[in-house]
PDB file of N, CA, C and O in Angstrom:
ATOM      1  N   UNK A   1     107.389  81.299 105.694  1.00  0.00           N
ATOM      2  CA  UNK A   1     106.181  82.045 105.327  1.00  0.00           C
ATOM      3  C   UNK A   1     106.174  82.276 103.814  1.00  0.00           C
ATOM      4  O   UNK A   1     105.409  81.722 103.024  1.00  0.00           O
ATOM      5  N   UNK A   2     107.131  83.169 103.513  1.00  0.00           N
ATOM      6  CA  UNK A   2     107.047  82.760 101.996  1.00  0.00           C
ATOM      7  C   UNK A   2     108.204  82.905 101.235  1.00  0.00           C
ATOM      8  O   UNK A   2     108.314  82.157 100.263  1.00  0.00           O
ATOM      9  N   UNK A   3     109.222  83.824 101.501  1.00  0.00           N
ATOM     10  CA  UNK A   3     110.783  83.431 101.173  1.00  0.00           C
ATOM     11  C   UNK A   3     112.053  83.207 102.339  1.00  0.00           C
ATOM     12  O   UNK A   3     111.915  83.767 103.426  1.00  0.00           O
ATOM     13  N   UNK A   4     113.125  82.484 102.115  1.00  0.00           N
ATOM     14  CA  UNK A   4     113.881  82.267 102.810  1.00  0.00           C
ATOM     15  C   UNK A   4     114.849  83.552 103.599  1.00  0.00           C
ATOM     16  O   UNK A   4     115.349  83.618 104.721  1.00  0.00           O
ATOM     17  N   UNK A   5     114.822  84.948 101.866  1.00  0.00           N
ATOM     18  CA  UNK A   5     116.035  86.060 102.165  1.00  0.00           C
ATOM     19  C   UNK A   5     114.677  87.430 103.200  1.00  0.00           C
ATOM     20  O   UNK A   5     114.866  88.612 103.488  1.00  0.00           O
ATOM     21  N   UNK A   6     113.327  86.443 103.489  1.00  0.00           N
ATOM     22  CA  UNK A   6     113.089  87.827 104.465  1.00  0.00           C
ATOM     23  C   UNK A   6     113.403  87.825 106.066  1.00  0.00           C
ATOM     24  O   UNK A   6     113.446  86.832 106.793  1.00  0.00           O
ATOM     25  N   UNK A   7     113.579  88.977 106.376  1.00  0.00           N
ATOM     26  CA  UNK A   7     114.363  89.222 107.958  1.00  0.00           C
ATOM     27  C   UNK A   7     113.444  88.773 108.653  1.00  0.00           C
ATOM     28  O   UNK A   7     112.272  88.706 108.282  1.00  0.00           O
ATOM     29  N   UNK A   8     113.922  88.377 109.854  1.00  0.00           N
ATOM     30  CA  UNK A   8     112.652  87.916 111.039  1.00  0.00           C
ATOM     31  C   UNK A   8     111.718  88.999 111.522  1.00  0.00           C
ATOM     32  O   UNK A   8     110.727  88.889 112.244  1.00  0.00           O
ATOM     33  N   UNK A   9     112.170  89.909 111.049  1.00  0.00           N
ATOM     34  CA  UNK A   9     111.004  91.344 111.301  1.00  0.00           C
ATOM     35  C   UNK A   9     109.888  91.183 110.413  1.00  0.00           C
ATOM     36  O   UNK A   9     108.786  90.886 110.876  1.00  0.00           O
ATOM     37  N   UNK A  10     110.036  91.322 109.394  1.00  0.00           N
ATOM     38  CA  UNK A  10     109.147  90.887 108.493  1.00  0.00           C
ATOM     39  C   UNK A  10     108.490  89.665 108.596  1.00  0.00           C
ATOM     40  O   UNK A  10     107.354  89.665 108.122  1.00  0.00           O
ATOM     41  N   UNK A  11     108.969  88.410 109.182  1.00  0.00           N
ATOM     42  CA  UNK A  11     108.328  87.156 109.555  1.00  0.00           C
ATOM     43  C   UNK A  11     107.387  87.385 110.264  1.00  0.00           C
ATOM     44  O   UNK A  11     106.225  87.049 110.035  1.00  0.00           O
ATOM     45  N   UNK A  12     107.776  87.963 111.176  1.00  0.00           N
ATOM     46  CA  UNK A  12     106.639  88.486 112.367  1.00  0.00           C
ATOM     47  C   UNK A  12     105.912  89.079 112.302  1.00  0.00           C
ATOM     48  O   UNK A  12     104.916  88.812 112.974  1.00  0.00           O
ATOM     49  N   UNK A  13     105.915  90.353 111.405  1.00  0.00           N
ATOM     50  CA  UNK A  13     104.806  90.974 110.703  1.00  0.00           C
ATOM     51  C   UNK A  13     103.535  90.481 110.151  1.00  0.00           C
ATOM     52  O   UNK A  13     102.376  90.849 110.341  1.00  0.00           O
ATOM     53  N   UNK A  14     104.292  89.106 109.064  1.00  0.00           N
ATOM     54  CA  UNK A  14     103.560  88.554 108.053  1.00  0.00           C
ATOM     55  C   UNK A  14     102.523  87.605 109.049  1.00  0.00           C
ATOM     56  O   UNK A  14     101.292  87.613 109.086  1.00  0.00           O
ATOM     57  N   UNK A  15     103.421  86.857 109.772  1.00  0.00           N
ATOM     58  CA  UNK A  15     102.913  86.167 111.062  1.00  0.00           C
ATOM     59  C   UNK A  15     101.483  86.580 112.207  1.00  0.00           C
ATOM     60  O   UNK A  15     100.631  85.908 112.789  1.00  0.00           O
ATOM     61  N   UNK A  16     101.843  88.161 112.103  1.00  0.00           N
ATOM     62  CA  UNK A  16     101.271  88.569 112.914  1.00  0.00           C
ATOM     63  C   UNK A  16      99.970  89.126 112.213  1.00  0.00           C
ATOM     64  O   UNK A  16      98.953  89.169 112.906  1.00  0.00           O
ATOM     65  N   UNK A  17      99.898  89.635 110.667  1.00  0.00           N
ATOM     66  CA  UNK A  17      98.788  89.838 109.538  1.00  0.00           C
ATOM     67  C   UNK A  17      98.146  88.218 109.755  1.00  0.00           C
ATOM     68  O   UNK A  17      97.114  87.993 110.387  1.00  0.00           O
ATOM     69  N   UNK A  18      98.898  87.284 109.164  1.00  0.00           N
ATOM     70  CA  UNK A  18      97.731  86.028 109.100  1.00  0.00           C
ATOM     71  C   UNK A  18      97.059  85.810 110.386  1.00  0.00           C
ATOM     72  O   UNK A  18      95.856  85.550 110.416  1.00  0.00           O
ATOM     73  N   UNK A  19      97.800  85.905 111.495  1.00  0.00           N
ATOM     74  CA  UNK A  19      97.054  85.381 112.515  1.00  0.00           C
ATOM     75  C   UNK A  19      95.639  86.352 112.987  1.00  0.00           C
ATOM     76  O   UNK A  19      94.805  85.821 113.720  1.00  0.00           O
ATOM     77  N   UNK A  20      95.469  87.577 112.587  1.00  0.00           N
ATOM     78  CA  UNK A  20      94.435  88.609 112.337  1.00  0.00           C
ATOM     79  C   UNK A  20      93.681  88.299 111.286  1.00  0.00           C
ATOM     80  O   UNK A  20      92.526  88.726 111.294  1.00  0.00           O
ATOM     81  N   UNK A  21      94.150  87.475 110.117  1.00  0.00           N
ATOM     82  CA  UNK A  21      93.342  87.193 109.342  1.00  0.00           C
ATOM     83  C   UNK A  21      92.267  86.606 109.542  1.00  0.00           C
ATOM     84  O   UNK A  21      91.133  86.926 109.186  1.00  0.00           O
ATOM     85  N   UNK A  22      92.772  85.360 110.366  1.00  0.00           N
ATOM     86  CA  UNK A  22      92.179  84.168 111.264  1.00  0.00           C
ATOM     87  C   UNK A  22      90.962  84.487 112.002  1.00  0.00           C
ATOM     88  O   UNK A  22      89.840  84.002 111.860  1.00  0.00           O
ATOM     89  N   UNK A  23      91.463  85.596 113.006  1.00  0.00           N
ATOM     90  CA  UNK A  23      90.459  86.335 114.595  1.00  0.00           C
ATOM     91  C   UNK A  23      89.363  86.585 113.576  1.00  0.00           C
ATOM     92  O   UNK A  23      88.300  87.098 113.927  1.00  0.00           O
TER      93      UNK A  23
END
């Protein structure tokens, strides 16, 4: 998503913002 040192919590977060971006 956009750096390698963020936790998978934060992946999922970010993951979970774009895909709302989308709807």
């Amino acid at each position: 998503i956009h750096t390698p040192t963020q936790t998978p919590k934060e992946t999922v977060l970010d993951v979970d913002a774009t895909i709302r971006a989308y709807q």
